[in-house]
C-alpha positions as a Python dict, from the first residue, in 0.01 Angstrom:
ca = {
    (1, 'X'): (0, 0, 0),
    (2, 'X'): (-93, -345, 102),
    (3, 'X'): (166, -638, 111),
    (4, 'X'): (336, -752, -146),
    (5, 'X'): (280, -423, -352),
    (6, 'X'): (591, -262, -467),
    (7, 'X'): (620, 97, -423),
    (8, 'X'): (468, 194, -771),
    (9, 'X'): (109, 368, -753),
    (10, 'X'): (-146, 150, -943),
    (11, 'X'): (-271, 469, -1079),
    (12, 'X'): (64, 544, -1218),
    (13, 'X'): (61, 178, -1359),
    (14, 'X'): (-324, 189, -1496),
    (15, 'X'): (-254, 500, -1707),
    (16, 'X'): (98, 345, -1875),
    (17, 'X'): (-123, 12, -1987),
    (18, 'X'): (-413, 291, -2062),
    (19, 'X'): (-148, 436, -2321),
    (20, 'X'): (8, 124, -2441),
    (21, 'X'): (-310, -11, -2551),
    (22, 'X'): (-378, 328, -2731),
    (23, 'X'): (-51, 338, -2900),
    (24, 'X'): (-24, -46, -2993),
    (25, 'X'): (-95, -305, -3230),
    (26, 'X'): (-327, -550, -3069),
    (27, 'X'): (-60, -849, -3040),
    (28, 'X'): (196, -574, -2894),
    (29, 'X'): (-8, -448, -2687),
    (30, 'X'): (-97, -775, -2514),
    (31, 'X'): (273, -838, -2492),
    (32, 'X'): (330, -525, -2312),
    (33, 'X'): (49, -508, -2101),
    (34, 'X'): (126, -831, -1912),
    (35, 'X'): (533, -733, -1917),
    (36, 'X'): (375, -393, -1779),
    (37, 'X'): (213, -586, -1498),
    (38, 'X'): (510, -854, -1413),
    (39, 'X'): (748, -537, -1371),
    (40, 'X'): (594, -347, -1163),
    (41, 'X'): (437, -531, -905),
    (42, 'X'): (691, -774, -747),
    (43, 'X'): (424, -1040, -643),
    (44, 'X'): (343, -1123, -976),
    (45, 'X'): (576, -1393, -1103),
    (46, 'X'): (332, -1502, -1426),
    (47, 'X'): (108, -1298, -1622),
    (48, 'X'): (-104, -1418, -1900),
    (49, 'X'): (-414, -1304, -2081),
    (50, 'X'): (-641, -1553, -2199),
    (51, 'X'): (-879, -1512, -2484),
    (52, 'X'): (-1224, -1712, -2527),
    (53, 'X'): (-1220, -1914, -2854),
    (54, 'X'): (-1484, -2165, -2935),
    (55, 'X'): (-1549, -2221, -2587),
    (56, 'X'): (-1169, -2225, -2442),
    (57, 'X'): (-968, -2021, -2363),
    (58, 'X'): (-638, -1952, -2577),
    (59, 'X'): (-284, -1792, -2404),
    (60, 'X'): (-264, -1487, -2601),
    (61, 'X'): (26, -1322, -2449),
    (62, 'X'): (235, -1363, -2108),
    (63, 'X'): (562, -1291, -1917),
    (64, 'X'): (701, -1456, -1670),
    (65, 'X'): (1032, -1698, -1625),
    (66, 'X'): (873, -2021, -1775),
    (67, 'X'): (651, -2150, -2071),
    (68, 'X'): (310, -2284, -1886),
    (69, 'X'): (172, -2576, -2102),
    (70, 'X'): (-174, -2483, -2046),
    (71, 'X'): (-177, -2263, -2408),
    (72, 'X'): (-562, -2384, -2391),
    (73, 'X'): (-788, -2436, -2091),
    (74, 'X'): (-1156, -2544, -2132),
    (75, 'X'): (-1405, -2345, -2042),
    (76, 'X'): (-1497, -2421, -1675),
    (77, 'X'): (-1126, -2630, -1671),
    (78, 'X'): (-926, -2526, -1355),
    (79, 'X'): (-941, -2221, -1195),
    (80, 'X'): (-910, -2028, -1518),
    (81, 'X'): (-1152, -2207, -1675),
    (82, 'X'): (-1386, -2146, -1327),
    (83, 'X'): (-1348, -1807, -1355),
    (84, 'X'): (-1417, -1794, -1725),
    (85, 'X'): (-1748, -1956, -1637),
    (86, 'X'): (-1920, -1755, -1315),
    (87, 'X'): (-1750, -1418, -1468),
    (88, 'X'): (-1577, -1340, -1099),
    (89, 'X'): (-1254, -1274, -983),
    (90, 'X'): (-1116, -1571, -792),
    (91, 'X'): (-853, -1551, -551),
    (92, 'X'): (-676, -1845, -463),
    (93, 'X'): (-412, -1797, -165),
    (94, 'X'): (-286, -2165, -167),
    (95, 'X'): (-315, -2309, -445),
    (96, 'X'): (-192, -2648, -329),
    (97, 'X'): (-509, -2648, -108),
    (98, 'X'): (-760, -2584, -428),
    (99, 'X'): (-890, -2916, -676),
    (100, 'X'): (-943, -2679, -937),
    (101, 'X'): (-581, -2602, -974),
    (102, 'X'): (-382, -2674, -1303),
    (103, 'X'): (-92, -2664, -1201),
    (104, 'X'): (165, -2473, -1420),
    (105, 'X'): (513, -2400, -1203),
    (106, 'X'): (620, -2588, -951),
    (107, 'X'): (695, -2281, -737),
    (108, 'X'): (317, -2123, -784),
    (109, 'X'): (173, -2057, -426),
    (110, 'X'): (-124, -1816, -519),
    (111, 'X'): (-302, -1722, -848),
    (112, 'X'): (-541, -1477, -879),
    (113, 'X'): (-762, -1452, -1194),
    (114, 'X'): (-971, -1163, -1357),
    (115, 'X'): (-1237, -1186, -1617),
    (116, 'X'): (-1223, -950, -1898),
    (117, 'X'): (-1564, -857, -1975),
    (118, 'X'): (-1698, -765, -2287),
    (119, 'X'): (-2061, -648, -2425),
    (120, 'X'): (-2168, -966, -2472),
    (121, 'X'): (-1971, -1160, -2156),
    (122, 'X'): (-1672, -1286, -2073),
    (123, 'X'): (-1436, -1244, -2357),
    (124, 'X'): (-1086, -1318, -2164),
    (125, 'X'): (-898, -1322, -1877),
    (126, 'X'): (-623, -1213, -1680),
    (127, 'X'): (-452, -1460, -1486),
    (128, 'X'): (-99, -1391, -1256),
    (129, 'X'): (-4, -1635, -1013),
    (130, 'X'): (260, -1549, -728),
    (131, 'X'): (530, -1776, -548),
    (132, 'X'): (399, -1628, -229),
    (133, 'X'): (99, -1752, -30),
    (134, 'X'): (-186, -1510, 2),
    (135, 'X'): (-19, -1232, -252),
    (136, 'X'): (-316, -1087, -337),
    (137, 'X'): (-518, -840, -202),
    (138, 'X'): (-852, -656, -234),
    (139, 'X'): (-630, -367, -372),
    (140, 'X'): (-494, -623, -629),
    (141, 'X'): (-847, -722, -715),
    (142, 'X'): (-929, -399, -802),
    (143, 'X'): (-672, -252, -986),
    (144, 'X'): (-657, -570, -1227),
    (145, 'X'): (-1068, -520, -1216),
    (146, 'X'): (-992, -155, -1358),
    (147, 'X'): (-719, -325, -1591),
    (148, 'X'): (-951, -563, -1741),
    (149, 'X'): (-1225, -275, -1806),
    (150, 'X'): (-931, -96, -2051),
    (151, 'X'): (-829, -412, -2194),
    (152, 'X'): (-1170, -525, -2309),
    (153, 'X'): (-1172, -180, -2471),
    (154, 'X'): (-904, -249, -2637),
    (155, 'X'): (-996, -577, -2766),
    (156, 'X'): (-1361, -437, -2896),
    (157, 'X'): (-1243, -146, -3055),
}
């Protein structure tokens, strides 16, 4: 386990969202997917999912402590809106030392954010910032990477 992992197996983790976005209703789903992340991985503090929309993207679903007022980012807006735009992961492990950042809680020290990738391109994303610097990890890139794969399932089906 790298740092800042709790104890829980991200294979344990993938297969629960796996079956939630079987079992769900699309809105419900989204809502427990990102609760699914938040609780079991105690470096992430904020979860959203973002959906593209007419060339923005739109909060769709997220848990975490506090509202963010970014409901809608821009395409190419921020580091959301970055990632949205080159379709890469982008880790951020001080966020106070990146222009791109939007800043949505005070206490926000590193943000990492996945594309969701659909047939045609980028059709979402996953974005969970941490009140830790440097919380994320190779191992976090991937397992959200694997995340995003089921979750743009989800959202073609």
């Amino acid at each position: 386990m790298t740092q800042g992992q709790s104890l829980t197996r991200p294979t344990a983790v993938l297969d629960e969202l796996t079956r939630t976005l079987k079992t769900e209703p699309r809105r419900h789903a989204l809502v427990k997917f990102v609760a699914i992340l938040r609780g079991n991985f105690d470096h992430y503090n904020w979860v959203g999912i973002y959906l593209v929309s007419g060339g923005k993207l739109v909060l769709e679903a997220y848990a975490g402590d506090g509202e963010t007022e970014h409901t809608v980012i821009p395409i190419g807006q921020g580091i959301c809106g970055y990632a949205a735009k080159v379709g890469e992961t982008v880790f951020v492990p001080d966020v106070s030392q990146d222009p791109r950042y939007l800043m949505c809680f005070p206490s926000t020290q590193s943000e990492i954010v996945v594309p969701i990738r659909g047939k045609d391109g980028i059709i979402g994303e996953i974005d969970i910032d941490s009140d830790r610097l440097a919380a994320f990890s190779r191992a976090d890139e991937e397992f959200l990477e694997a995340a995003a794969k089921e979750l743009a399932n989800h959202l073609e089906r």
